[in-house]
VOZADO-160404 format. One line per field, with one value per atom (N, C-alpha, C): residue in three letters; y, z, x; residue number from 1. Coordinates in steps of 0.05 Angstrom, whole numbers. Layout:
N
resn [ALA_...] .
v [Y_...] .
w [Z_...] .
u [X_...] .
resi [NUM_...] .
//
This chain:
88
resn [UNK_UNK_UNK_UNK_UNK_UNK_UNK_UNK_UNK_UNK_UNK_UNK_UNK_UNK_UNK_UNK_UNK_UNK_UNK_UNK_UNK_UNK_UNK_UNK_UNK_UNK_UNK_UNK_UNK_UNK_UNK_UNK_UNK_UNK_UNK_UNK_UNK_UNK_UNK_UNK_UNK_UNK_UNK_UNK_UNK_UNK_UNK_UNK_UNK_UNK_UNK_UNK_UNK_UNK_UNK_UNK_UNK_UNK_UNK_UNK_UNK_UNK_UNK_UNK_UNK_UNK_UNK_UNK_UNK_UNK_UNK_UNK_UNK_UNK_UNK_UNK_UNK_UNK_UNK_UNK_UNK_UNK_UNK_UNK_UNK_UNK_UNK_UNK_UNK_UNK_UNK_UNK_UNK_UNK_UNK_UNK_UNK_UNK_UNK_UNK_UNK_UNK_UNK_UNK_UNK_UNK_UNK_UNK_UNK_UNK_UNK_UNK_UNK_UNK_UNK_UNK_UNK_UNK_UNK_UNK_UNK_UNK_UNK_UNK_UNK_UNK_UNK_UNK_UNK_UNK_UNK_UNK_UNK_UNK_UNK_UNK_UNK_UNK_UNK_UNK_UNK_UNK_UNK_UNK_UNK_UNK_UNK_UNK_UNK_UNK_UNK_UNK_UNK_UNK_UNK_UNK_UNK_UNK_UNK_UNK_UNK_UNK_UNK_UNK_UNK_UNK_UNK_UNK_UNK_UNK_UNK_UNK_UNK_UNK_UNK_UNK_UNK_UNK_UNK_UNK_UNK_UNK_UNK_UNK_UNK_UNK_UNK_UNK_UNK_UNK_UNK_UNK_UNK_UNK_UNK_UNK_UNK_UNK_UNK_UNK_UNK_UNK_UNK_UNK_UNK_UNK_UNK_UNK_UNK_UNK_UNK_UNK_UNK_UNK_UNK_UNK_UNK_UNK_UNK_UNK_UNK_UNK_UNK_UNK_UNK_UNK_UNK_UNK_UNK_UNK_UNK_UNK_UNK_UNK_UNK_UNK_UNK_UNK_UNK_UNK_UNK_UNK_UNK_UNK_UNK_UNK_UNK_UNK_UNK_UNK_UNK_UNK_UNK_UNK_UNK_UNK_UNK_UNK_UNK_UNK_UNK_UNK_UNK_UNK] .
v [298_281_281_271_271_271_287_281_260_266_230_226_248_243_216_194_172_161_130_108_86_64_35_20_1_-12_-12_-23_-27_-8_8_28_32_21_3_-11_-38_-67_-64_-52_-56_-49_-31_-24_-47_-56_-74_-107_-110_-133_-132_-110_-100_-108_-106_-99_-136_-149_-172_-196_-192_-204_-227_-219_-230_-210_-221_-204_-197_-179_-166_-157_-147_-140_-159_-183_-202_-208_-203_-205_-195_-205_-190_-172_-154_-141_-137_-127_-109_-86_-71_-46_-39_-30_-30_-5_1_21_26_1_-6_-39_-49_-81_-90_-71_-80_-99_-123_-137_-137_-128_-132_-133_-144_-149_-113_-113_-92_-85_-91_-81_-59_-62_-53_-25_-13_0_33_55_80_89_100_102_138_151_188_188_198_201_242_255_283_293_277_287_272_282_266_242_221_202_189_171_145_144_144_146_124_104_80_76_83_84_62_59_38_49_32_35_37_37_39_60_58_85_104_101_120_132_104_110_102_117_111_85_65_42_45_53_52_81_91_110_88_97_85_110_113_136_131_134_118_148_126_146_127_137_136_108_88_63_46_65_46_50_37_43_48_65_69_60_44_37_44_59_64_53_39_21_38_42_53_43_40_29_-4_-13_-39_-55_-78_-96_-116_-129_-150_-150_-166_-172_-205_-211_-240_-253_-253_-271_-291_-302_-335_-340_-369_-389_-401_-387_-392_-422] .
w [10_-6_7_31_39_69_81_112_125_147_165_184_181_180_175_171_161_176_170_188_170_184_170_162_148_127_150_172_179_185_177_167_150_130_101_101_131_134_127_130_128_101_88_58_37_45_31_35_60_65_48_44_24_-4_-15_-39_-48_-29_-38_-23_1_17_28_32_56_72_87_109_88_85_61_74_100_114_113_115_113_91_69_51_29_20_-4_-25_-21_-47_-62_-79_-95_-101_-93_-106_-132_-147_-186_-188_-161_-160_-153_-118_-116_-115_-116_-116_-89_-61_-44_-47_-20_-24_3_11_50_40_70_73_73_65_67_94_114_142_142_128_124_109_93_73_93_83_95_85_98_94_97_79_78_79_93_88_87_84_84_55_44_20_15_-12_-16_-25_-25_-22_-10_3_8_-11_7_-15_7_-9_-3_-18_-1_-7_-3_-14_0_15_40_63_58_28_35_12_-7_-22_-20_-18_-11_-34_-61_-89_-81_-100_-93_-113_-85_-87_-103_-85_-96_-78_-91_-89_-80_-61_-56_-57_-59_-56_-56_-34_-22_-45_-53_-67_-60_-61_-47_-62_-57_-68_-71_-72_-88_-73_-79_-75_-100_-106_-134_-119_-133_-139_-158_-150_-176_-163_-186_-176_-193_-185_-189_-194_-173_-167_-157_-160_-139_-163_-172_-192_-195_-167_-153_-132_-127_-100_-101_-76_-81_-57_-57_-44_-36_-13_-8_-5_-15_-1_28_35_62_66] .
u [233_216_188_185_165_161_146_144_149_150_153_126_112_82_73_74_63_56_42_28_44_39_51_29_28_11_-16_-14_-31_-73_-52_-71_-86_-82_-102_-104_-112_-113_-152_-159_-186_-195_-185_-186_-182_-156_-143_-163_-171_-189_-207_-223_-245_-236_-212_-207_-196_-187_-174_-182_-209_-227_-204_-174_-161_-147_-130_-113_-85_-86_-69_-38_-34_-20_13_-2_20_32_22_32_44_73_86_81_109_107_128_142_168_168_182_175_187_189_193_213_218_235_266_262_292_289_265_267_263_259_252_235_242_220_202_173_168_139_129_105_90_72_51_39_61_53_84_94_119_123_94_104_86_96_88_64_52_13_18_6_3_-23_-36_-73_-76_-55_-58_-73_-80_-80_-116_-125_-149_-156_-135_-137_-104_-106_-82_-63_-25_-11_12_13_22_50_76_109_120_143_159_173_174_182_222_229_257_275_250_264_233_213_194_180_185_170_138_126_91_94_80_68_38_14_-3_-20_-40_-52_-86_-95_-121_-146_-162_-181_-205_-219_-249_-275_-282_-308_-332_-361_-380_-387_-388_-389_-372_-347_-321_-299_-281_-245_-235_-219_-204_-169_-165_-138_-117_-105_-77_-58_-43_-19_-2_28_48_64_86_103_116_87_90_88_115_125_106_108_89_81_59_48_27_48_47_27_0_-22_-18_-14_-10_-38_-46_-74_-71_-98_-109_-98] .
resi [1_1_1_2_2_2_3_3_3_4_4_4_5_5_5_6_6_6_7_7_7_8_8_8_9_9_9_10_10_10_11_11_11_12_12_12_13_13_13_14_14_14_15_15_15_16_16_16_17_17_17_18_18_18_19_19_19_20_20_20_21_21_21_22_22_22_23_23_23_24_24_24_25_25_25_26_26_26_27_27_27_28_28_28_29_29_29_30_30_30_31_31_31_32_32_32_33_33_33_34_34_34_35_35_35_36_36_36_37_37_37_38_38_38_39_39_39_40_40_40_41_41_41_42_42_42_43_43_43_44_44_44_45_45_45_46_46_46_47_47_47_48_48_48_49_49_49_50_50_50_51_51_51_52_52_52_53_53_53_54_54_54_55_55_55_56_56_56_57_57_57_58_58_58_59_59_59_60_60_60_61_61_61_62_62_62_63_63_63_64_64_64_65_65_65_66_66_66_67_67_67_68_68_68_69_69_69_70_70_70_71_71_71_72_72_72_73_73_73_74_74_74_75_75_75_76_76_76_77_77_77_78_78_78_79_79_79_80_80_80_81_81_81_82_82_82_83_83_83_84_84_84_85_85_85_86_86_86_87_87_87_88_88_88] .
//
């Protein structure tokens, strides 16, 4: 399926800060695939490719696709059911 090449969430802690202006790491998700449920320090990070490819850490469906362009972050969401933000 896929290499074991990977990094763990924490590797899009600074992307993700950008995109949801908190500490994203800690916090929940589901995946829409097997229903896992784990924090986003938890899920496998691929950067081989031209943009970020964000799995679940337990069946290894694409969560979300991130891809840095000159201004922006593009986000594709996939796989991920929910993702649940707690207040500061």
């Amino acid at each position: 399926m896929t290499s074991d090449e990977h990094l763990d969430g924490n590797a899009i802690a600074g992307d993700l800060r950008e995109l949801f202006g908190v500490e994203m790491t800690t916090q929940s998700g589901s995946c829409a695939g097997c229903g896992v449920v784990s924090v986003l320090a938890a899920v496998r990070v691929y950067r081989s490719g031209p943009g970020t490819v964000i799995r679940c850490p337990n069946c290894e469906k694409v969560l979300m696709v991130l891809v840095n362009r000159p201004g922006s972050i593009r986000v594709g969401i996939e796989m991920l059911h929910w993702l649940e933000v707690a207040e500061n």
